[in-house]
C-alpha positions in Angstrom: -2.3 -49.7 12.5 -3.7 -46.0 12.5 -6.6 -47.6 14.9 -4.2 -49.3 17.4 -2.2 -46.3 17.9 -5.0 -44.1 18.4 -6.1 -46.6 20.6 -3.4 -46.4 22.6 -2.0 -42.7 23.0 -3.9 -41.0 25.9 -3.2 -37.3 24.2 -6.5 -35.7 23.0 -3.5 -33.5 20.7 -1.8 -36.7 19.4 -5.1 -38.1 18.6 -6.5 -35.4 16.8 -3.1 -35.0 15.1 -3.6 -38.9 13.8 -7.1 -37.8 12.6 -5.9 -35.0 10.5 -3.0 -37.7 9.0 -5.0 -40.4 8.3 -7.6 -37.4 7.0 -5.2 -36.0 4.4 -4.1 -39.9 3.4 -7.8 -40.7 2.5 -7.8 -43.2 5.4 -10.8 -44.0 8.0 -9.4 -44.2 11.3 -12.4 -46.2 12.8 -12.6 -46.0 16.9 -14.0 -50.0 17.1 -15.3 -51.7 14.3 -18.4 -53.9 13.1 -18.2 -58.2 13.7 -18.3 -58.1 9.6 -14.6 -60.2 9.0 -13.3 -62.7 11.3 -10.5 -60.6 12.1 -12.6 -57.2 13.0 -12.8 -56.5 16.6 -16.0 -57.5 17.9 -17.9 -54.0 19.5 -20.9 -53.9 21.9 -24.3 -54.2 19.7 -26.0 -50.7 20.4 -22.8 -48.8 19.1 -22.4 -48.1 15.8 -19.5 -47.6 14.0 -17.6 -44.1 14.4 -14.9 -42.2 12.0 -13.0 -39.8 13.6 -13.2 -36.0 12.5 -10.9 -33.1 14.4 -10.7 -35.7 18.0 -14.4 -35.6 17.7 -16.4 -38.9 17.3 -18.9 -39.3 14.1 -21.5 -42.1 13.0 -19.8 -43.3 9.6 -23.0 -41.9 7.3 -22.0 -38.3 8.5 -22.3 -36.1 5.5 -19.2 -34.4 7.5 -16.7 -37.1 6.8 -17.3 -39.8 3.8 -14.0 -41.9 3.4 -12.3 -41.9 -0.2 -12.5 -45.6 -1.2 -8.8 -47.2 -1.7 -9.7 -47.2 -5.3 -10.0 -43.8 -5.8 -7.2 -43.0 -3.6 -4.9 -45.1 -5.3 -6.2 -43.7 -9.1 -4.9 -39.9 -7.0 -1.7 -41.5 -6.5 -1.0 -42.9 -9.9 -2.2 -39.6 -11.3 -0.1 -37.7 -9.6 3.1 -40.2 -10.5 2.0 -40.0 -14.0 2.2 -36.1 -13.9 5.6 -35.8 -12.2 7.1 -37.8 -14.8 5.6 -36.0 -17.2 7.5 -33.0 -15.8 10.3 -35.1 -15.2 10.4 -35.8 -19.1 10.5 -32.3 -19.6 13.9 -31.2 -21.7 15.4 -27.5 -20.1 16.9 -25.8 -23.4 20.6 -25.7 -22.8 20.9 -21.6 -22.9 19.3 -21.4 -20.0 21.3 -20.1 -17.1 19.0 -18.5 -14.5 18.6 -21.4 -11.4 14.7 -20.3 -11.5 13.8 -20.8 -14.8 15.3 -24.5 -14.7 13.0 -25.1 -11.4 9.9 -23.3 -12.8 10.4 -24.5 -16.9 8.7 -27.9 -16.6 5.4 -26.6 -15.2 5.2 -23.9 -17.8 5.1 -25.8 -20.3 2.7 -28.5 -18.9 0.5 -25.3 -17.7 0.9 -24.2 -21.3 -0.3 -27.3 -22.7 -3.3 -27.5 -19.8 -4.8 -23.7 -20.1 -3.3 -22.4 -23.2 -0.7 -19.9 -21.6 2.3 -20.8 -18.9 1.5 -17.8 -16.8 0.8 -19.8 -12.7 -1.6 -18.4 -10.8 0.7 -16.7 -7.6 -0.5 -19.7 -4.9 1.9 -22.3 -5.5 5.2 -22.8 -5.2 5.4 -22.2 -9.7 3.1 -19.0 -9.0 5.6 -17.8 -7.1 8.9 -18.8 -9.1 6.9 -16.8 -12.1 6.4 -13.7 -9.9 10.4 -14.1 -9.3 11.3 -14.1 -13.0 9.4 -11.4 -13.7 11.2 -9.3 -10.9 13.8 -10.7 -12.5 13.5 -9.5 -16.1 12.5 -6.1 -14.6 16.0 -5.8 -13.5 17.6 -7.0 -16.9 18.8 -10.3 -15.3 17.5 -12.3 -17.6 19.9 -13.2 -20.8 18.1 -12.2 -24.1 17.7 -15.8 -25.6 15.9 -16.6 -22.0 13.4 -13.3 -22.5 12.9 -14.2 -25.9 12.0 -17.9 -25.2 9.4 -16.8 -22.5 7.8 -14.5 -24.9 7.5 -16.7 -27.4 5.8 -19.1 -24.5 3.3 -15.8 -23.9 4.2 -15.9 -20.7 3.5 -12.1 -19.3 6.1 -9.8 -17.9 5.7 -6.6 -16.0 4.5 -3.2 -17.0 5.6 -0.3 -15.0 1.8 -0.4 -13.3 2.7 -4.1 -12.6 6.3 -3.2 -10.6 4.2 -0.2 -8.7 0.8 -3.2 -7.6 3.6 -6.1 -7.0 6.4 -4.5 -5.2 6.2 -3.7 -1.2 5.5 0.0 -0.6 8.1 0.1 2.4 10.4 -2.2 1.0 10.6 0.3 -1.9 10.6 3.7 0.2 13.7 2.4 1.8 15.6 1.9 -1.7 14.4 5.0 -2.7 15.6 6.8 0.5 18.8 4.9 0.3 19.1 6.5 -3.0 18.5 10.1 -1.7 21.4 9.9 0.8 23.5 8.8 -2.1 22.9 11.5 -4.6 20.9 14.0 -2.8 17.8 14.1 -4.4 14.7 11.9 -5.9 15.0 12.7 -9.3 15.8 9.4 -10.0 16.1 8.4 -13.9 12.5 6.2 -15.0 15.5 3.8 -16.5 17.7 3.5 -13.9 20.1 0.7 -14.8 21.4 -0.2 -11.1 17.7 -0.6 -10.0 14.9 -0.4 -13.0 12.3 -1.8 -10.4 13.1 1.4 -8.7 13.3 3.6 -11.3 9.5 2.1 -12.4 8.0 2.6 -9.1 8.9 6.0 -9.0 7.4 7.2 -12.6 4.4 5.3 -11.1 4.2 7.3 -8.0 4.0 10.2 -9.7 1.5 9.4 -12.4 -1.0 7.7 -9.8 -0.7 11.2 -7.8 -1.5 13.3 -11.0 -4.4 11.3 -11.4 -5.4 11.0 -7.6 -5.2 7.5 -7.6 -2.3 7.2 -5.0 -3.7 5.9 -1.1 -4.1 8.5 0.8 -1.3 7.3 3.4 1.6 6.5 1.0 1.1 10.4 0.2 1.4 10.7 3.8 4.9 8.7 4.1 6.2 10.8 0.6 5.5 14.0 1.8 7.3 13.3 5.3 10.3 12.8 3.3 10.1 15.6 1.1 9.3 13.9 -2.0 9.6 15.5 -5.3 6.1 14.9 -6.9 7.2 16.1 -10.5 9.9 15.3 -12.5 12.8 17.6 -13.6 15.4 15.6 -15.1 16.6 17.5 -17.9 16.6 15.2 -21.5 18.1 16.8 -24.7 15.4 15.9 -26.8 13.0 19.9 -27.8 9.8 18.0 -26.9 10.8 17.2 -23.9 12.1 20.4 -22.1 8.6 21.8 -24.1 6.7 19.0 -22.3 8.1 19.4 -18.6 6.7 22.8 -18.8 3.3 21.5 -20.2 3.2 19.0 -17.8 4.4 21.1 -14.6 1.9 23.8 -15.4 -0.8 22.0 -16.3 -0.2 19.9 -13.5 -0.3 22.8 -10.8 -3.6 24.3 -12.4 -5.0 20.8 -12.2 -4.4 20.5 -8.5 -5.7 24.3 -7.9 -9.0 22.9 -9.3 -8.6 25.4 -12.6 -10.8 24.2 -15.0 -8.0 23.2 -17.9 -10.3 23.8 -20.6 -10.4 27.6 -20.0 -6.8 28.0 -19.2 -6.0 26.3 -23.0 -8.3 28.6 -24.3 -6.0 31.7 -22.7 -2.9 29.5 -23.8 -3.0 29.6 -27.3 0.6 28.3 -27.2 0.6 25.7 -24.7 -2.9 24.5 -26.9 -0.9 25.3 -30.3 2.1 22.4 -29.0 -0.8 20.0 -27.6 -2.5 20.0 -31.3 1.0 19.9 -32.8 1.4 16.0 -30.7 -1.6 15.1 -31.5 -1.0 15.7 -35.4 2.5 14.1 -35.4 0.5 11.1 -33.6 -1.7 10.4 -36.1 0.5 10.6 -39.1 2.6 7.8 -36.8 5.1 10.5 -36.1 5.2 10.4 -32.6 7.4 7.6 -30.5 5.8 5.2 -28.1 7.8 6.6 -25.5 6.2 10.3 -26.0 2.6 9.1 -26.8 3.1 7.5 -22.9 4.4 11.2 -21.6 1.3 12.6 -23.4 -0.9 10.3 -21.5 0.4 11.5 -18.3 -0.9 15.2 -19.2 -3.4 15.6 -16.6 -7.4 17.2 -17.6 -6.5 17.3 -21.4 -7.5 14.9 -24.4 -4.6 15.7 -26.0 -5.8 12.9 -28.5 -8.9 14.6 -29.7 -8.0 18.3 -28.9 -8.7 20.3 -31.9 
């Protein structure tokens, strides 16, 4: 069939678009044919059989195009039945609610049971559902039973570094700017219930500036806008109205080039309440939350200071 109509279409574009068909179905799509069956079509003797490849023409040894035998291509077939029923066979839990994890559950479990973890790789169609649900969770709308069956899974959610590498620069410039029309400012809260990607992205910006790690444009855009580059949301907590000063100070000497070292030597205070976190650290005294803050504390080892 796939030889007669090539045959007779006079398109160079429909013929090459047959090639690529029968290509991608495993099929030979043979120009004229050998005298080898009574019912081949008999071909001039000092031709030799041809496959087609792209509209072009090709002796059927060419290392460029070796047909997949109708064995093998029907073993591909059955396989891939096989595995769709698999998937098919799949039971979704019944407390699950959100429309992607009943598309994507199936292949997580089979990838789970395939490479030990149900965490796709981003280019497929499941790669891309998972990238979804972990926006998804990020914004806290995911049900807890649903979190708690995917960690259990070990599938892998985002960090706040993860939000900042996955998330569209511009994309999230205009949310932030949307947000400084609304309450006149960028001091946006690092949980910020409405939008927690937001929120994330932010407390990012601002620790990949501090560390010089931010491109060199996206600087660029920030500053245009008047960006805020450190924090000053008041918190109730003594450590942290004592660390915004640490960190604003330390901070400013850090991008005047002052070598830190020197200016905690001539800060026996500001090196007294660095000492003091360290200490309540290792006794297990200090929260995760604040042992993250201390990390942010640019040109100091806080955890070896002494």
């Amino acid at each position: 069939f796939m030889h007669s109509l090539y045959r007779i279409i006079p398109s160079n574009e429909m013929k090459r678009t047959i090639s690529l068909f029968a290509t991608l179905l495993a099929i030979p799509v043979v120009s004229f044919t050998t005298n080898t069956h009574p019912t081949d079509v008999s071909v001039p003797p000092h031709r030799a059989p041809t496959f087609l490849d792209g509209g072009h023409e090709l002796p059927v040894g060419s290392r460029r195009f070796q047909p997949t035998s109708t064995k093998t291509f029907l073993s591909k077939i059955h396989n891939e039945g096989d595995e769709d029923e698999k998937l098919e066979s799949i039971e979704i839990p019944s407390f699950i609610k959100s429309p992607v994890i009943s598309q994507v559950y199936p292949a997580l479990v089979s990838h789970k049971e395939k490479y030990g973890n149900p965490n796709i790789p981003l280019g497929s169609t499941d790669g891309k559902r998972c990238k979804t649900l972990r926006r998804l969770h990020f914004q806290n709308k995911l049900s807890d039973d649903e979190v708690a069956l995917l960690t259990d899974m070990g599938f892998r959610f985002h960090s706040f570094e993860d939000v900042y590498y996955e998330c569209d620069f511009d994309e999230m410039l205009g949310k932030l700017m949307d947000y400084r029309a609304e309450f006149d400012t960028f001091q946006i809260p690092k949980k910020y219930e409405p939008d927690p990607e937001l929120g994330a992205w932010v407390t990012m910006l601002r620790r990949l500036y501090r560390t010089r790690d931010l491109p060199a444009n996206q600087i660029e855009k920030l500053n245009e806008v008047g960006f805020e580059w450190v924090s000053t949301r008041k918190c109730g907590s003594s450590f942290m109205s004592r660390y915004r000063e640490v960190l604003s100070k330390l901070s400013e000497a850090a991008e005047a080039g002052v070598d830190i070292s020197k200016l905690l030597i001539e800060d026996e205070e500001l090196k007294k309440w660095i000492i003091g976190q360290r200490v309540a650290y290792e006794n297990g005294n200090l929260s995760e939350s604040r042992v993250q803050c201390m990390d942010e504390i640019p040109g100091v080892n806080w955890r070896g200071i002494d």
